[in-house]
C-alpha positions as CSV (number, residue, x, y, z in Angstrom):
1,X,0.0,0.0,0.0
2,X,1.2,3.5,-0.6
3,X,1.5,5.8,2.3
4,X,1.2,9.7,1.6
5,X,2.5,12.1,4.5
6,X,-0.4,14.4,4.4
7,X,1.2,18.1,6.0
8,X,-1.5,18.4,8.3
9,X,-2.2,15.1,9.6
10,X,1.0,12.3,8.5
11,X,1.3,9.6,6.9
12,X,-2.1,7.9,5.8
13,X,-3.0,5.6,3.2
14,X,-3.5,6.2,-0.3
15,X,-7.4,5.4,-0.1
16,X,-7.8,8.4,2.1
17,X,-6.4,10.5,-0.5
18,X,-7.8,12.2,-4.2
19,X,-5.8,13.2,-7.1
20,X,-6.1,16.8,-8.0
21,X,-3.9,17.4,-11.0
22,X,-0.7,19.3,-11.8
23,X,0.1,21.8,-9.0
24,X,1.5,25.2,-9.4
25,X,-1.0,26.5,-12.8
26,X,-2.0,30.0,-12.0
27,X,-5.5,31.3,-13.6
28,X,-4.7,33.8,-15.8
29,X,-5.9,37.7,-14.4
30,X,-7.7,39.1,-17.4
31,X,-9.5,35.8,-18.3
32,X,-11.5,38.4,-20.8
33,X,-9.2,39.4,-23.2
34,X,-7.8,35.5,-23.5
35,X,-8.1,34.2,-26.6
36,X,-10.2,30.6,-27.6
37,X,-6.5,29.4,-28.3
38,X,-5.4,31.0,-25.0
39,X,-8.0,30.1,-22.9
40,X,-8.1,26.3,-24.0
41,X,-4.6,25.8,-23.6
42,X,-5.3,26.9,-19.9
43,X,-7.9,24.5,-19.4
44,X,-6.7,21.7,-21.2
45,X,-2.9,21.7,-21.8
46,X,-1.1,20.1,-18.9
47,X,2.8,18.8,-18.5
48,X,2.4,15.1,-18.3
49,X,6.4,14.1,-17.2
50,X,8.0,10.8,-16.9
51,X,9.7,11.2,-13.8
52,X,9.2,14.4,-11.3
53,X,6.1,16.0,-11.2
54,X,4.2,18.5,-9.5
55,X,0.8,17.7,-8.3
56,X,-1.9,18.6,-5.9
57,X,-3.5,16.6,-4.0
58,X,-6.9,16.4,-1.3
59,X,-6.9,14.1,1.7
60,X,-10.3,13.4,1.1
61,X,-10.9,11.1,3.9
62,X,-9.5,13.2,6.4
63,X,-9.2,16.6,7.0
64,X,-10.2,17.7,3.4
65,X,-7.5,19.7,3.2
66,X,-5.7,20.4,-0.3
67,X,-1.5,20.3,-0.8
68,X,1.1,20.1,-3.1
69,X,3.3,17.4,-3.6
70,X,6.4,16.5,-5.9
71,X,5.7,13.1,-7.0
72,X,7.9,10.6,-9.4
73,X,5.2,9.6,-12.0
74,X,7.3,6.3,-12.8
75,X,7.8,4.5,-9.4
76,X,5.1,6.4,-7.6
77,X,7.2,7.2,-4.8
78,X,6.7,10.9,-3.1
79,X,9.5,12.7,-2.7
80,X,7.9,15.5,-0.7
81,X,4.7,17.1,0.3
82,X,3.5,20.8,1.6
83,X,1.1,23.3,2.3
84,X,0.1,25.5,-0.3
85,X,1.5,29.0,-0.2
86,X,4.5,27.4,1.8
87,X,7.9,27.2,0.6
88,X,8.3,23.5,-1.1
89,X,10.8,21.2,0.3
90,X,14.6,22.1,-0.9
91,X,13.7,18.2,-3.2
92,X,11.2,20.4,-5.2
93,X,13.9,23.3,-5.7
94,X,17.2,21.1,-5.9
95,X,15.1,18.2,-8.5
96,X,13.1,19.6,-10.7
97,X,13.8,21.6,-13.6
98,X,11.5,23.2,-16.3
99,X,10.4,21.3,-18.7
100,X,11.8,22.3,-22.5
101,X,9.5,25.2,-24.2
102,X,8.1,22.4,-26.9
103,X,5.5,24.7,-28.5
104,X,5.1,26.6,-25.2
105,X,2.4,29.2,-25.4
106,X,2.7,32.5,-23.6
107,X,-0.3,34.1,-22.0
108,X,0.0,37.2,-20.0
109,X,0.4,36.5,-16.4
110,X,0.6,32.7,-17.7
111,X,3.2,31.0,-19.1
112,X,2.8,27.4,-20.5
């Protein structure tokens, strides 16, 4: 069974726990003057990494709280978890680098 440390409560199983997608996309300000193009590619287009990744997640079955965690997508193991709006464990900062700008798309306030 996988155990995820949950920040606010430890280490619980995985059943307790819900998938929330990648972690760290910021809604774009003017959401207005975003174009179709624009505003699909905030909806829909998401990183999907083999290896590191940042996620959030919900610990659904117990405090219903919502975090961030940096994740390795090919062994599942969890390198680290955190509050969001806290400063992610030096593992975030020291692992992962930015992925390469393969037809990146640029949105004001938003960069993907």
């Amino acid at each position: 069974m996988l155990i995820i440390d949950c920040p606010f409560c430890g280490p619980r199983a995985e059943s307790e726990f819900a998938y929330g997608g990648e972690g760290g996309i910021a809604r774009p300000l003017a959401t207005e003057t975003l174009t179709d193009e624009q505003w699909g590619d905030y909806v829909f287009m998401r990183s999907n990494p083999k290896g590191l990744h940042h996620e959030q997640w919900r610990h659904a079955s117990g405090c219903g709280k919502w975090f961030n965690a940096l994740r390795d997508t090919l062994t599942y193991r969890f390198h680290g978890t955190w509050k969001i709006g806290a400063e992610p464990p030096e593992a975030f900062t020291r692992r992962v680098q930015p992925a390469a700008p393969v037809g990146e798309t640029v949105v004001e306030g938003l960069a993907r």
